[in-house]
C-alpha positions as CSV (number, residue, x, y, z in Angstrom):
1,X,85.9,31.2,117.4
2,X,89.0,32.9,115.3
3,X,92.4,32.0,114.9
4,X,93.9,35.3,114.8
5,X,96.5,34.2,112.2
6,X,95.5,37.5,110.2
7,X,97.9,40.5,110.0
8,X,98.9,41.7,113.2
9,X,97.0,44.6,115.4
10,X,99.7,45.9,118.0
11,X,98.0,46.2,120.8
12,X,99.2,48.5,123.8
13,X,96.3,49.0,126.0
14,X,92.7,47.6,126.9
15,X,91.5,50.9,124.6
16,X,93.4,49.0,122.0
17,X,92.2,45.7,122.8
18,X,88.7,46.6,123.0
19,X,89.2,48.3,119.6
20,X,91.1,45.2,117.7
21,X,88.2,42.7,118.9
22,X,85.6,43.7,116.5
23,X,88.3,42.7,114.0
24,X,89.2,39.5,115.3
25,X,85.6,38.1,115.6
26,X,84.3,39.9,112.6
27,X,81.6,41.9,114.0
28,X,80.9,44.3,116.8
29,X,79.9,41.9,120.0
30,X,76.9,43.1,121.9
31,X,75.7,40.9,125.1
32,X,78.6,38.2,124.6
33,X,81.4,36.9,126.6
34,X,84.6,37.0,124.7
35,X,88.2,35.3,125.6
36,X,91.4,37.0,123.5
37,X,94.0,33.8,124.0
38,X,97.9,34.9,123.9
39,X,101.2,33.0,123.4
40,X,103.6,34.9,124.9
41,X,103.6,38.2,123.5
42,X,100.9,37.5,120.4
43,X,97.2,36.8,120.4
44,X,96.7,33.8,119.0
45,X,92.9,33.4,119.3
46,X,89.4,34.7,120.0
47,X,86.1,33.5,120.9
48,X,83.2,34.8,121.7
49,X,79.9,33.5,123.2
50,X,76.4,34.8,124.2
51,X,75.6,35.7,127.7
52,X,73.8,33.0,129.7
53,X,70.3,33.4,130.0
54,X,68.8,34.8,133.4
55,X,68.4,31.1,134.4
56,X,71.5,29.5,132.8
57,X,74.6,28.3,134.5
58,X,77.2,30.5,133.8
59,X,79.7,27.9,134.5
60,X,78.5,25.5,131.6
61,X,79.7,28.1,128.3
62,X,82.6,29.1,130.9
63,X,83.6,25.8,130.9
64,X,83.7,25.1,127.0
65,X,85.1,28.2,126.4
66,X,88.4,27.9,128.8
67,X,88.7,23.8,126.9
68,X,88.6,25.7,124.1
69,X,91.5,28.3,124.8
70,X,93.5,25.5,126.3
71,X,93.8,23.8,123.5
72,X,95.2,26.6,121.4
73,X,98.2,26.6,123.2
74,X,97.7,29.0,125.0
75,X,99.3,30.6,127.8
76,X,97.0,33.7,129.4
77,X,94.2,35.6,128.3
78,X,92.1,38.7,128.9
79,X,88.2,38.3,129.2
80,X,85.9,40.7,128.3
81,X,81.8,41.2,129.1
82,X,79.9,43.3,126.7
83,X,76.4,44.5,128.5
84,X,74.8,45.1,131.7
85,X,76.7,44.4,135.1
86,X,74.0,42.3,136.5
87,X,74.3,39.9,133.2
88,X,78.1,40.6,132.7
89,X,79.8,40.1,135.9
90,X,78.5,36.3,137.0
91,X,79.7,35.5,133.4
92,X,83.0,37.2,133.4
93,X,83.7,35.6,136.8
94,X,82.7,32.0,135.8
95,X,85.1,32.3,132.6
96,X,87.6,33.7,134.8
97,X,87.7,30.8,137.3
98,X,87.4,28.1,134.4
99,X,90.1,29.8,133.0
100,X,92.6,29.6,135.9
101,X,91.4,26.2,136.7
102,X,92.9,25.2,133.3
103,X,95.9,26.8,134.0
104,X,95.5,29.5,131.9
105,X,96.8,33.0,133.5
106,X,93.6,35.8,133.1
107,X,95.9,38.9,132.3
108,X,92.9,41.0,133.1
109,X,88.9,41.0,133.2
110,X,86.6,44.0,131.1
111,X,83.2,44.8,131.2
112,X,82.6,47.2,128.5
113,X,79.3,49.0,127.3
114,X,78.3,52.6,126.4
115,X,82.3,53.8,125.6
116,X,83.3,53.1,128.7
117,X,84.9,50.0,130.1
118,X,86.0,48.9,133.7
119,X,88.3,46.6,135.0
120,X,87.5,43.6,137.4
121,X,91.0,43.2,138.5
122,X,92.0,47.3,138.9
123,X,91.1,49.1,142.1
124,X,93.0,52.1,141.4
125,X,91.1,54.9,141.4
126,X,93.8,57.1,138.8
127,X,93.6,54.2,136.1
128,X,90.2,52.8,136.4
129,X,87.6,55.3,137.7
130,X,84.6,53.9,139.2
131,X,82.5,55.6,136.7
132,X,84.4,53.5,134.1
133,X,87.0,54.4,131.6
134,X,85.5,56.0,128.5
135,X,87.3,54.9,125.0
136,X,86.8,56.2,121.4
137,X,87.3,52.4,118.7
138,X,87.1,55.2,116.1
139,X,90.0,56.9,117.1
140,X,92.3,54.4,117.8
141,X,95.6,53.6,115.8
142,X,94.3,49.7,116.3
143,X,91.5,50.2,113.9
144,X,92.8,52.2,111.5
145,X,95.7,49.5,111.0
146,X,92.8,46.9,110.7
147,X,91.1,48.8,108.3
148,X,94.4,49.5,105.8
149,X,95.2,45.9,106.4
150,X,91.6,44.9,104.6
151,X,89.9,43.6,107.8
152,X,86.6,44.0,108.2
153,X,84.3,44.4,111.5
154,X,80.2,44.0,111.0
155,X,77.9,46.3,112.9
156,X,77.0,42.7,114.8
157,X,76.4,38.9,114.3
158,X,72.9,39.7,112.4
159,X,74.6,41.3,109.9
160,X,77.3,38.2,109.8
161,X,74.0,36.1,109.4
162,X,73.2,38.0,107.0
163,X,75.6,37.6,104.7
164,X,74.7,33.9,104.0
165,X,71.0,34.5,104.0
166,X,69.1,32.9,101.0
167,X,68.5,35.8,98.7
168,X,64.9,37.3,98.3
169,X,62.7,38.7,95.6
170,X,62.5,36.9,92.0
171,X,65.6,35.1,92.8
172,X,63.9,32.4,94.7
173,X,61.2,31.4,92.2
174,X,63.8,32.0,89.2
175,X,66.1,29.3,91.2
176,X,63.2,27.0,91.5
177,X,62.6,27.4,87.7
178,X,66.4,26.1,87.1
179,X,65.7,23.0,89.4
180,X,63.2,21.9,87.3
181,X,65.3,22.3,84.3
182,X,68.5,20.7,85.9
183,X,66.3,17.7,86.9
184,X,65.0,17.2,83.6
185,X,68.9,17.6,82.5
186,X,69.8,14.9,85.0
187,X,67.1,12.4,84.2
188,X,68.0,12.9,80.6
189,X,71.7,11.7,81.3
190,X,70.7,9.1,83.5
191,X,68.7,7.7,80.7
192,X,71.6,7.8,78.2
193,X,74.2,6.2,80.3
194,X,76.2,2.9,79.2
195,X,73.7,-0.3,80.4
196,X,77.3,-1.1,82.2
197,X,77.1,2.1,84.3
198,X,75.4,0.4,87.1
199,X,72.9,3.2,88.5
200,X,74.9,5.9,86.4
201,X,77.5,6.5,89.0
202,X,80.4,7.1,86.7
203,X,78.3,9.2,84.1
204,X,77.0,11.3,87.6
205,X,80.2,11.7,88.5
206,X,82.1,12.9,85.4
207,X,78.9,15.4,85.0
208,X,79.5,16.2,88.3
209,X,83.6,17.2,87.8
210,X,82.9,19.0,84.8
211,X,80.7,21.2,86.5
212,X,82.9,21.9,89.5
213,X,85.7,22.8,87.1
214,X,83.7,24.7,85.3
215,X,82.4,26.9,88.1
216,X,85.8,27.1,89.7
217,X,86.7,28.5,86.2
218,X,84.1,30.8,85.7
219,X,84.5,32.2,89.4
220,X,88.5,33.0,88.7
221,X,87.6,34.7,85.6
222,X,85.2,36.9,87.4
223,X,81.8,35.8,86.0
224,X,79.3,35.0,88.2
225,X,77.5,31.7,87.3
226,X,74.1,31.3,85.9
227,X,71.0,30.3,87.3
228,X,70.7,27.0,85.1
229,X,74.6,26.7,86.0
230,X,73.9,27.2,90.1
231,X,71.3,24.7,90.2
232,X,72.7,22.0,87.6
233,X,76.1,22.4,90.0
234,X,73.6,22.0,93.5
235,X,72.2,19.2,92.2
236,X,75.0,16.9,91.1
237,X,76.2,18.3,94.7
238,X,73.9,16.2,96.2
239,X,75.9,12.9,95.2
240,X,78.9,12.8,98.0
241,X,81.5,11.7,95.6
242,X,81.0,15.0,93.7
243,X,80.3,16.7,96.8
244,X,84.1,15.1,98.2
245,X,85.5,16.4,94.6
246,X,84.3,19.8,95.4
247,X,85.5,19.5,98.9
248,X,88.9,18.1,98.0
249,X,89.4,21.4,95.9
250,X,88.3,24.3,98.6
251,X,90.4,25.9,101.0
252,X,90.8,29.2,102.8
253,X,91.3,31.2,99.6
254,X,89.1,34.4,99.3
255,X,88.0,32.7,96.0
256,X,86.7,30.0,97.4
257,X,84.4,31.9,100.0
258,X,83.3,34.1,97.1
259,X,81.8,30.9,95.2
260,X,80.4,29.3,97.7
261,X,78.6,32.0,99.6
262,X,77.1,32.8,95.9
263,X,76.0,29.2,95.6
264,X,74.8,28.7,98.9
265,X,72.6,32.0,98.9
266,X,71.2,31.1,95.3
267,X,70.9,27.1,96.1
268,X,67.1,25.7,96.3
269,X,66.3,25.0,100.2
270,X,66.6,21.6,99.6
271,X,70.1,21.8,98.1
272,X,71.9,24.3,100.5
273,X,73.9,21.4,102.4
274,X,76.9,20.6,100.5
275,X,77.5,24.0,99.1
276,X,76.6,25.5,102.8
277,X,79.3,23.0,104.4
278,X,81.9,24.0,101.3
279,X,81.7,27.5,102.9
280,X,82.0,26.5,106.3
281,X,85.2,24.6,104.8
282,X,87.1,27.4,103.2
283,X,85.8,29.7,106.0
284,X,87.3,27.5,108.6
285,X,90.3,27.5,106.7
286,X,91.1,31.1,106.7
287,X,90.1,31.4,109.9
288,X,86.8,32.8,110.0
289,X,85.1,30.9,112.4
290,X,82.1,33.3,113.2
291,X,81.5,33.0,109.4
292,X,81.8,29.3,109.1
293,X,79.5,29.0,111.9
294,X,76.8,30.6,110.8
295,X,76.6,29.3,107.6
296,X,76.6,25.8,109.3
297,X,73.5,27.0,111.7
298,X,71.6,27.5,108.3
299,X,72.6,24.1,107.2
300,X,71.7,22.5,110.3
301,X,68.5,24.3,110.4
302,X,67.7,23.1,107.5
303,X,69.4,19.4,107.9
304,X,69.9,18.3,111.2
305,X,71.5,15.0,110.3
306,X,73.7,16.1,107.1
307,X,77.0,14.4,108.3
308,X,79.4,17.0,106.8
309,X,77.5,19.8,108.4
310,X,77.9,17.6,111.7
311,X,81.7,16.8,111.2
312,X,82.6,21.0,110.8
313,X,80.0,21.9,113.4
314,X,82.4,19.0,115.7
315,X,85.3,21.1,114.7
316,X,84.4,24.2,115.4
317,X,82.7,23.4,118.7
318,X,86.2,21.5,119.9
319,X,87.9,24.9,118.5
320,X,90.2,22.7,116.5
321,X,92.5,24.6,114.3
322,X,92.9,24.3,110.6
323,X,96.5,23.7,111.1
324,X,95.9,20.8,112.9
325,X,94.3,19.1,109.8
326,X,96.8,20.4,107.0
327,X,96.5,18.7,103.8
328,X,92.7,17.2,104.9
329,X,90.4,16.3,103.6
330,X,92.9,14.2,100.7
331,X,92.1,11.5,98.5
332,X,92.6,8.3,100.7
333,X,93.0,9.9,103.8
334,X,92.2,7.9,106.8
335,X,89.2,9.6,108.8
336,X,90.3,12.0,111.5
337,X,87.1,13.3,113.4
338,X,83.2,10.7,113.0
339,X,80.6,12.9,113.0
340,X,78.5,12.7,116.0
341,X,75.0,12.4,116.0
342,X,73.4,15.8,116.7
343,X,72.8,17.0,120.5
344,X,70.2,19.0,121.9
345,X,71.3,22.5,121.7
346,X,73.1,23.9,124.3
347,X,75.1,27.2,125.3
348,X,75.5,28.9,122.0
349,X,79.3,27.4,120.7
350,X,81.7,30.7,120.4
351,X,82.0,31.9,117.7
């Protein structure tokens, strides 16, 4: 799920609507369900899920979906189906009903595949053929504005996935190497702490800050951090204080996403959680929810009960928008969401 808060696609026809949502999500969607959410005039959100399953409910991701777009604000939106009609149409139709039910008005209803789209809520023949209404995303003015504007639109969501994969080849046992090393590192300080440094807490911690700085430095300057320095930072990571220092200093800046996707990628398997949830974090914050949320499906895969990942994973789910939780997390700041323990999965969230 996306707030669309990036700059604006003027969008004139459901050609050009079917050519911006690629841009909005991230990636080309293939078998989904998506909702485009307007105020007024301006889209102000999009999310997108899978289709249900042969024997699935449509009405249960409907459901979710039109809580979601209610509580953007919204006032109307357009649905659109990306597949076959026999998998398409009970979903479109279940979205569509949960939609008005919310009180949301449904502006109009797609099914698009092969070029062509048609309309469930156009029976004129001169506008929308029964053969469908072909449309060319390459040639339209919608895309081309997206692309000058630096937007970016994935062949699909495996190639989104992608993009926070763990990296292959020597990295992994090079990375495994550095563990060892930064363990040995650790122990070492542990060992030299102040006998009044109960546990070595404070010594932890001001290891710990040093190390965020100095990645945070290194990253602005435009040097990409060592092995030794990716696992020594991973480690100390694992202590929530440092973790909350890290977390305290990310947003949505495209800096931020840089780092952290690097250090997730690189991290051990058994250290991915707190940098994986750092990118979910900034991601969130600049509105990249399809990216947020698969990097927290890798976290989760890997840590089910990882109380951060849970928290964002809440979030996202709920389609709770970053400017609803300005200024959070802050030093001293009351809670505002408890993570809850971790359901059995269900209808894919949107994403």
């Amino acid at each position: 799920m996306t707030p669309t808060d990036r700059p604006r696609l003027a969008v004139r026809s459901p050609a050009d609507l079917i050519a911006a949502v690629p841009y909005l999500l991230g990636f080309h969607p293939a078998d989904s369900v998506v909702v485009v959410a307007l105020r007024g005039p301006r889209i102000v959100f999009a999310a997108r899920t899978d289709l249900p399953g042969p024997d699935a409910d449509p009405l249960d991701p409907a459901v979710h979906l039109a809580g979601v777009i209610a509580r953007q604000g919204a006032e109307s939106a357009t649905v659109l189906g990306y597949g076959e009609a026999a998998r398409v149409t009970p979903a479109v139709d279940a979205v569509r009903g949960s939609l008005a039910a919310a009180g949301l008005a449904v502006l109009d209803a797609l099914r698009v595949t092969d070029g062509r789209y048609w309309s469930y809520l156009c029976a004129e023949p001169a506008c929308c053929p029964a053969e469908g209404t072909p449309y060319d995303v390459g040639a339209s003015e919608v895309s081309a504005a997206a692309v000058f504007a630096g937007q970016v639109a994935l062949p699909d969501r495996a190639a989104l996935t992608a993009q926070v994969a763990p990296l292959g080849g020597p990295a992994a046992p090079a990375m495994r190497a550095a563990v060892a090393r930064a363990e040995r590192r650790r122990d070492a300080l542990l060992a030299g702490a102040p006998a009044a440094d109960l546990i070595g807490g404070r010594t932890l911690r001001r290891a710990g800050v040093a190390a965020v700085r100095a990645a945070l430095r290194q990253h602005r300057r435009g040097d990409r951090l060592p092995d030794d320095e990716v696992a020594w930072l991973t480690l100390l990571l694992t202590h929530l204080p440092i973790r909350d220092h890290a977390w305290e200093r990310t947003d949505g800046r495209d800096a931020d996403i840089a780092l952290w996707t690097d250090v997730f990628r690189r991290a051990a398997p058994e250290l991915i959680a707190a940098p994986g949830c750092l990118l979910a974090f900034a991601a969130w914050r600049a509105g990249q929810g399809a990216l947020a949320a698969v990097a927290l499906e890798r976290v989760l895969s890997a840590h089910p009960g990882y109380s951060l990942a849970l928290l964002l994973d809440e979030l996202l789910r709920g389609g709770v928008p970053p400017s609803r939780l300005d200024g959070w997390p802050a030093v001293n700041a009351p809670a505002v969401l408890r993570p809850r323990r971790r359901r059995p999965r269900g209808p894919r969230r949107p994403t």
